[in-house]
Rosetta silent file (secondary structure, phi, psi, omega in degrees, C-alpha in Angstrom):
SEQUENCE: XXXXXXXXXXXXXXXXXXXXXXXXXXXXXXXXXXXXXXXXXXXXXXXXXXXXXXXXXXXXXXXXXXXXXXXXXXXXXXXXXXXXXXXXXXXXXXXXXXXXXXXXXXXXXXXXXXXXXXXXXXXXXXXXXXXXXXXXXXXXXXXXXXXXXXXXXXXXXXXXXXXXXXXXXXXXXXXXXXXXXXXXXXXXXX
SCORE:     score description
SCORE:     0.000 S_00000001
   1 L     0.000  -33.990 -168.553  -46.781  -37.340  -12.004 S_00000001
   2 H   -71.371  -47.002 -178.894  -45.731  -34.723  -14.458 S_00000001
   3 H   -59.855  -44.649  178.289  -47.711  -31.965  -12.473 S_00000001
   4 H   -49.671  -79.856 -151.325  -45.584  -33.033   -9.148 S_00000001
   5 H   -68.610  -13.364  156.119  -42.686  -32.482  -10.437 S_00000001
   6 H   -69.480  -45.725 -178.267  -43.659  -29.572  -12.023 S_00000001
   7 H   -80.912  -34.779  176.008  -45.125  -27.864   -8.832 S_00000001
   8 H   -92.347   -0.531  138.641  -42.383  -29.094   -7.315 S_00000001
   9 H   -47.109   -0.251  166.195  -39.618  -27.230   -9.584 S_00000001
  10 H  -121.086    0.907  172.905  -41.509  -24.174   -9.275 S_00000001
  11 H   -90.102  -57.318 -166.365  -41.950  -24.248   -5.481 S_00000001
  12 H   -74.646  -26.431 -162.981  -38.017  -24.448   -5.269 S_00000001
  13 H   -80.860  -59.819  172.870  -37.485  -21.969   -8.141 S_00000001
  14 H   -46.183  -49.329 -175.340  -39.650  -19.547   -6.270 S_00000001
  15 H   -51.029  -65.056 -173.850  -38.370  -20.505   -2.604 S_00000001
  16 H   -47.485  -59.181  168.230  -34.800  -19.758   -4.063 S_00000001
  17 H   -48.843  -25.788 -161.634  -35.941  -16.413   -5.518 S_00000001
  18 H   -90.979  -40.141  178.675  -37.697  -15.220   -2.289 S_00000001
  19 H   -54.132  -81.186  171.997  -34.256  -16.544   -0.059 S_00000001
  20 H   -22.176  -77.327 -164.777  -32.281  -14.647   -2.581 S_00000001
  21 H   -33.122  -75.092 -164.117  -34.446  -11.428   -2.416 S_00000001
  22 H   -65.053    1.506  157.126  -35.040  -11.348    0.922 S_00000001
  23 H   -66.695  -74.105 -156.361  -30.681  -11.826    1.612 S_00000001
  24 H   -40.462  -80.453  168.786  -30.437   -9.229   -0.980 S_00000001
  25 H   -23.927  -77.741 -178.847  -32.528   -6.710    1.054 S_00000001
  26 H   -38.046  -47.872 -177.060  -31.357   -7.528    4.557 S_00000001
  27 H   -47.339  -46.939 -168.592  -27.649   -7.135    2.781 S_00000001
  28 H   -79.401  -34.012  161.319  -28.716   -3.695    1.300 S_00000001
  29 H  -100.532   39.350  162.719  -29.863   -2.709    4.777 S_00000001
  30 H  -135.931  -31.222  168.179  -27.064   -3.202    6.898 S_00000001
  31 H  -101.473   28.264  178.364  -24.228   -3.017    4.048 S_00000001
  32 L   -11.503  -41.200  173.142  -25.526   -0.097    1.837 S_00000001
  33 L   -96.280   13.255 -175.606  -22.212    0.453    0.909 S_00000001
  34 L  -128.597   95.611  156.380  -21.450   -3.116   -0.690 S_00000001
  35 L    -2.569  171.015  151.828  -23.037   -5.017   -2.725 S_00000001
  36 L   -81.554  -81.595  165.544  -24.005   -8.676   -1.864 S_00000001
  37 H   -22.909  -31.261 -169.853  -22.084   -9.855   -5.192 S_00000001
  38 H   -96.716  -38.079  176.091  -19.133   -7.715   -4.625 S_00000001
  39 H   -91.705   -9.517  164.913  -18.904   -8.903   -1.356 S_00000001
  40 H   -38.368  -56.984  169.783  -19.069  -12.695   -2.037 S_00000001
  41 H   -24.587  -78.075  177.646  -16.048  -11.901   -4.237 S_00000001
  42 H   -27.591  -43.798  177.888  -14.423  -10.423   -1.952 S_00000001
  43 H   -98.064   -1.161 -177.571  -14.675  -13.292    0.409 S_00000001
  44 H  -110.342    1.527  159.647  -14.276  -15.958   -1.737 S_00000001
  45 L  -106.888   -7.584  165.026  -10.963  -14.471   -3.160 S_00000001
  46 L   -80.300  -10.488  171.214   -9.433  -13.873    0.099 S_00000001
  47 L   -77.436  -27.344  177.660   -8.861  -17.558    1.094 S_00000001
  48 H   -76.550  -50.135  158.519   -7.290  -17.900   -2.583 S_00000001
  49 H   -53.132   -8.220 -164.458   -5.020  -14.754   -1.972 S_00000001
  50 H   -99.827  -42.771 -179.096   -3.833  -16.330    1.439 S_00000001
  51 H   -55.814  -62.857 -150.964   -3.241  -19.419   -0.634 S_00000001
  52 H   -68.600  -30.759  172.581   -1.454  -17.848   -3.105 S_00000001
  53 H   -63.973  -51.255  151.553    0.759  -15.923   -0.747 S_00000001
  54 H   -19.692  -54.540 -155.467    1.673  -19.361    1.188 S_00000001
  55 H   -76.433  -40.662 -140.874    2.663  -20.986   -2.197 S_00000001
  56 H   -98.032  -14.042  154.794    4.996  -17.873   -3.220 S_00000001
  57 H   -88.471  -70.069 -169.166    6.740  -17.991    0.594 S_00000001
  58 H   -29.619  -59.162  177.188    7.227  -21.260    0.677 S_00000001
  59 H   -31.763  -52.959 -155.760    8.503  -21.234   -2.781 S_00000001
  60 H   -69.472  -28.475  171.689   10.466  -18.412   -1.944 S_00000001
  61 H   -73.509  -38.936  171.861   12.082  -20.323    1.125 S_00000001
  62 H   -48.303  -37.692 -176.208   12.933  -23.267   -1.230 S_00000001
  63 H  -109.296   -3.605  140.837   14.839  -21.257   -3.201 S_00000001
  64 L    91.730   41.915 -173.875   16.177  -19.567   -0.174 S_00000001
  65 L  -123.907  130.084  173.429   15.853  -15.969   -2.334 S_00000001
  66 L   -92.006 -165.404 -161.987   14.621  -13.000    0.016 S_00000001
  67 L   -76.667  177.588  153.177   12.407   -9.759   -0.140 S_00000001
  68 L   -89.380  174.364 -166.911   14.757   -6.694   -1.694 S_00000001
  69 L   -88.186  132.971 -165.081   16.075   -4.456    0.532 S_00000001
  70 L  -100.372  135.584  162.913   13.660   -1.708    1.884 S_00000001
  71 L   -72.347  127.924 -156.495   14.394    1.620    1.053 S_00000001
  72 L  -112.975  101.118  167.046   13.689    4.461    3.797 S_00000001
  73 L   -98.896 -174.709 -161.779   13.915    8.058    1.746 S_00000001
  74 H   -70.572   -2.832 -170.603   15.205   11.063    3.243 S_00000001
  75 H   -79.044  -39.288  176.292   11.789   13.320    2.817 S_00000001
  76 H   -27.815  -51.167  126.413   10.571   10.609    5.947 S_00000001
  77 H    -4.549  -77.761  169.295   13.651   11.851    7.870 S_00000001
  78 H   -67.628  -23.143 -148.641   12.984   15.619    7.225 S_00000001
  79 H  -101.280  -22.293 -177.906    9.261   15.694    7.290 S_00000001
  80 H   -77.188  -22.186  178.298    9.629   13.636   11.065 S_00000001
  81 H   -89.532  -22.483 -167.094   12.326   16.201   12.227 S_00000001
  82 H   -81.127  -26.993 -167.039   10.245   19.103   10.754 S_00000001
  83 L  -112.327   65.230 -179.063    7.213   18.514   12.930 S_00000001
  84 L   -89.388 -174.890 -172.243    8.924   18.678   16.023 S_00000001
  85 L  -103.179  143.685  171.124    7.633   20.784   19.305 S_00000001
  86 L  -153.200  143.100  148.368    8.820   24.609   19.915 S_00000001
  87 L   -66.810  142.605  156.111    8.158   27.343   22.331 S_00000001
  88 L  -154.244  142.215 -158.307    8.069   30.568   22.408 S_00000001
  89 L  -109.286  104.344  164.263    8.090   33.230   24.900 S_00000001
  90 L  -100.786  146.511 -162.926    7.361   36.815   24.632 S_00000001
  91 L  -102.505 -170.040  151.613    8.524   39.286   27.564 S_00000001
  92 L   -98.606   16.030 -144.061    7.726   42.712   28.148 S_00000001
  93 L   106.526  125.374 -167.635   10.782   43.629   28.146 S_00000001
  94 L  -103.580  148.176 -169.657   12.826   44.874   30.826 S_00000001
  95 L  -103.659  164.792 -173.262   11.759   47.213   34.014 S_00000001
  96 L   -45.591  166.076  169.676   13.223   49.853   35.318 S_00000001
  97 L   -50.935  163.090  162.333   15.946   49.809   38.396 S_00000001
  98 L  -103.644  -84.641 -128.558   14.137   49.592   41.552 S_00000001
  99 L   -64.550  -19.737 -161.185   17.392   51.455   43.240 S_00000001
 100 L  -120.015  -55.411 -170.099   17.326   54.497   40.637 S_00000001
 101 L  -143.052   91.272  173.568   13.503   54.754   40.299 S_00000001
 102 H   -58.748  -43.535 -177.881   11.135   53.236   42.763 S_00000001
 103 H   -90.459    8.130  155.147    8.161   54.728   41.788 S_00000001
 104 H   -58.308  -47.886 -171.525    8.839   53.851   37.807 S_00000001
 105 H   -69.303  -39.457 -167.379    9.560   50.476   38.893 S_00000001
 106 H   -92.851  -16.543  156.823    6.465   50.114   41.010 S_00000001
 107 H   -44.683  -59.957  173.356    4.181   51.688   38.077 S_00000001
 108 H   -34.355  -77.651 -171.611    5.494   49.338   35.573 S_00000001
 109 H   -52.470   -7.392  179.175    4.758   46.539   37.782 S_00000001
 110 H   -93.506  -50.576  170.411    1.186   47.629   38.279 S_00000001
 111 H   -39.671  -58.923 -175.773    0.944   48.222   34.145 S_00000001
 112 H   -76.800  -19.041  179.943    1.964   44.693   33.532 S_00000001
 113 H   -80.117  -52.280 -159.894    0.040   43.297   36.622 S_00000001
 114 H   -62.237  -46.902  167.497   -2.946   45.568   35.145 S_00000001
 115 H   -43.924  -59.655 -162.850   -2.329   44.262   31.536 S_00000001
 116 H   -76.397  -36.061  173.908   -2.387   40.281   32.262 S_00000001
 117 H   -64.876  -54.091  164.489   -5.070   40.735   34.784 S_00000001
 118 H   -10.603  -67.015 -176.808   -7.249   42.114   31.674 S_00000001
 119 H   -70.370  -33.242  142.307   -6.125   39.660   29.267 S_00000001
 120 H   -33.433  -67.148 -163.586   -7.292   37.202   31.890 S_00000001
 121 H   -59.739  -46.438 -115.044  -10.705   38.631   32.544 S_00000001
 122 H  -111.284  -46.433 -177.418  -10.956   39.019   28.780 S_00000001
 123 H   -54.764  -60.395  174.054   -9.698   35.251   28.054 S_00000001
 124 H   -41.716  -40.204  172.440  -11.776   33.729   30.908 S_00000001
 125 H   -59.041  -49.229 -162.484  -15.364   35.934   29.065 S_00000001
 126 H   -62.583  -51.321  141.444  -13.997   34.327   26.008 S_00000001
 127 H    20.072  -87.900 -152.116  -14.134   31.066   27.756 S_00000001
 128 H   -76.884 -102.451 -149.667  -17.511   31.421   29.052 S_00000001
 129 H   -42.786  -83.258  167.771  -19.079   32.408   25.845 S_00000001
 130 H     0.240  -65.133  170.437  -17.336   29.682   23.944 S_00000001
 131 H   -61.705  -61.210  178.677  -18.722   26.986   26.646 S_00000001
 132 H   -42.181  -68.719 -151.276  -22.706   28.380   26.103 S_00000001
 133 H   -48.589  -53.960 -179.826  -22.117   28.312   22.427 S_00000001
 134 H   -51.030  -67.671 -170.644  -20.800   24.682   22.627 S_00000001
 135 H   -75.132  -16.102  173.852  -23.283   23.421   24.787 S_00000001
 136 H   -78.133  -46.750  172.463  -26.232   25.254   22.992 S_00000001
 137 H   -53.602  -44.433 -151.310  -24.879   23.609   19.814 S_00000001
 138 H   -87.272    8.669 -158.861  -24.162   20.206   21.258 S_00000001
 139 L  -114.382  -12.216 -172.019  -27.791   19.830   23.123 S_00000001
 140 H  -102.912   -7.884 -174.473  -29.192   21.139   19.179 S_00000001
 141 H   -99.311  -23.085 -163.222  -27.022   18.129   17.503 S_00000001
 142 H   -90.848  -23.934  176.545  -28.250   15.777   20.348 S_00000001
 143 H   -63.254  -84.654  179.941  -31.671   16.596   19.647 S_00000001
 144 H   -65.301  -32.028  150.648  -31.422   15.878   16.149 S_00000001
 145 H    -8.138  -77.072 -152.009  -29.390   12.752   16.573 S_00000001
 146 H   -75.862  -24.688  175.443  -31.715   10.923   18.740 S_00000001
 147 H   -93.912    9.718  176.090  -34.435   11.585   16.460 S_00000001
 148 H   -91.518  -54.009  163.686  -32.720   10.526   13.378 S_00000001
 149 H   -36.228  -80.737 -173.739  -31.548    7.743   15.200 S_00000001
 150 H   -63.526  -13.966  149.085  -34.961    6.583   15.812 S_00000001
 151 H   -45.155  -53.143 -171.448  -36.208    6.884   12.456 S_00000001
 152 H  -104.164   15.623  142.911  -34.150    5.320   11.277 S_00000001
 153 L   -99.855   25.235  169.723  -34.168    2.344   13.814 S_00000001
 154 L  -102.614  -76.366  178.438  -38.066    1.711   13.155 S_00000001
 155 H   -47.383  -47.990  179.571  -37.152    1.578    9.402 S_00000001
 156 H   -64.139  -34.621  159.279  -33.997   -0.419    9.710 S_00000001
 157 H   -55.461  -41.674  179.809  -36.371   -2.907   11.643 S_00000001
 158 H   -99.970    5.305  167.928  -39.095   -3.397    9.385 S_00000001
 159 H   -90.123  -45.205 -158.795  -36.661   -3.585    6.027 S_00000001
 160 H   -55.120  -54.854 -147.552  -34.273   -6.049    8.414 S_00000001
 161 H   -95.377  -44.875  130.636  -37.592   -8.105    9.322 S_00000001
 162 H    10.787  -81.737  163.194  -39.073   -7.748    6.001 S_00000001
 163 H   -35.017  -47.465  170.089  -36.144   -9.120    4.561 S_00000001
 164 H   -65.280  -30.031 -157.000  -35.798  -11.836    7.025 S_00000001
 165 H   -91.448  -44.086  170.405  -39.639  -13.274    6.563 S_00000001
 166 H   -33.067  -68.040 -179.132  -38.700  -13.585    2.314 S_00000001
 167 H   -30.285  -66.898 -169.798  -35.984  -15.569    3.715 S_00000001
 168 H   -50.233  -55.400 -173.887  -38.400  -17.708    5.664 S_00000001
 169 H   -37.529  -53.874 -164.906  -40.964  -17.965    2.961 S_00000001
 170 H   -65.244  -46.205 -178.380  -38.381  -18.856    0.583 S_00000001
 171 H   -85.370    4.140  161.038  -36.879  -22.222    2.281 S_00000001
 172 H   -52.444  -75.171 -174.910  -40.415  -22.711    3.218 S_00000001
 173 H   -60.542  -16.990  170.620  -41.002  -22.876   -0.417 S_00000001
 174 H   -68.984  -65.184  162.361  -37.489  -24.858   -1.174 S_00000001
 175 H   -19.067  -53.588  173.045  -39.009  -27.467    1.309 S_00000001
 176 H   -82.427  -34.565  137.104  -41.912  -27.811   -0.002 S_00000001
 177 H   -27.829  -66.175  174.900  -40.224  -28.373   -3.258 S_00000001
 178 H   -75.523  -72.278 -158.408  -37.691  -30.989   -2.528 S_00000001
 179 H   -66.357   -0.389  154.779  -40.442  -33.338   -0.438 S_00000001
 180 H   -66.600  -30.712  155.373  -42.935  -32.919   -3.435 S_00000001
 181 H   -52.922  -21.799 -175.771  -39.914  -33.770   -5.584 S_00000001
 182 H   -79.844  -51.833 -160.007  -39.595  -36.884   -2.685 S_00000001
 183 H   -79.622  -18.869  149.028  -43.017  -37.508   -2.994 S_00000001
 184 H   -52.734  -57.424  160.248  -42.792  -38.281   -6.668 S_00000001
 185 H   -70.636   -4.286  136.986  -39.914  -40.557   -6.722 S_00000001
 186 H   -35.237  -76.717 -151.646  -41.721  -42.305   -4.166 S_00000001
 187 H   -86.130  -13.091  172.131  -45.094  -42.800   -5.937 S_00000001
 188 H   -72.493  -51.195 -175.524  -42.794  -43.539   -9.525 S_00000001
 189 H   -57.871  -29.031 -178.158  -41.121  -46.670   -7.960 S_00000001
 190 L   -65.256    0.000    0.000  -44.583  -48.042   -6.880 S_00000001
């Protein structure tokens, strides 16, 4: 009788350990950056903060005493006025009369047509080159992506499933624990 109850306290002590583990693992591969413990906390102190905030409005309506008054300061003001939108416009200048000197006037207008088409051609090249470089980059990040990605979705499977079959094992072994533990108190009353 002694043995039962013995195998079965060490089938649930184990079952419990492997359930544990195998949480602990799945938890460490999908929440890497959080603990299991840290996040239990976490959740089992936010229904108490929620509480506690309840009790201190309601209190606070009972005694009919508000919030203080919120203070706005003035760099909030300035720093929202400061990053406002502005233009600016550069000319060439002004061209000659057409009436006193047509062919001055019609040079000019050929310089500055000759200028902006340039600075076009030379913006539009810039463009172009810009767009290869971009797409030669973004086709060498997609590349490594997808295979990093799939590395590391093979591995995130077999930790994930890994994790899950401790889990099984373990209330397997909790099971088998509580009915040998059944099966004892059974065969004592007889």
């Amino acid at each position: 009788m002694i043995v039962l109850y013995c195998s079965s306290g060490l089938a649930e002590l184990l079952g419990l350990f492997l359930a544990l583990h195998g949480l602990q693992r799945t938890w460490a591969e999908y929440m890497p950056a959080e603990s299991l413990t840290s996040a239990f906390a976490r959740l089992t102190m936010s229904p108490v903060k929620q509480f506690g905030r309840t009790v201190n409005r309601r209190v606070r309506q009972v005694l009919r005493r508000r919030g203080g008054p919120t203070v706005v300061g003035a760099g909030g003001i300035a720093s929202a006025a400061a990053f406002g939108t502005a233009r600016a416009r550069v000319g060439w200048g002004p061209l000659p009369s057409i009436e006193d000197d047509p062919q001055g006037f019609a040079a000019e207008v050929h310089n500055r047509l000759q200028r902006l088409h340039n600075q076009t051609q030379d913006a539009n090249e810039s463009i172009a080159d810009e767009r290869t470089e971009r797409e030669r980059a973004l086709s060498g990040l997609d590349r490594q992506i997808t295979g990093r990605v799939s590395a590391l979705e093979s591995q995130t499977k077999s930790i994930a499933t890994d994790g899950v079959v401790e889990q099984i094992f373990g209330w397997i072994f909790i099971v088998a624990g509580v009915i040998l533990g059944t099966v004892g108190n059974v065969l004592q009353t007889l």
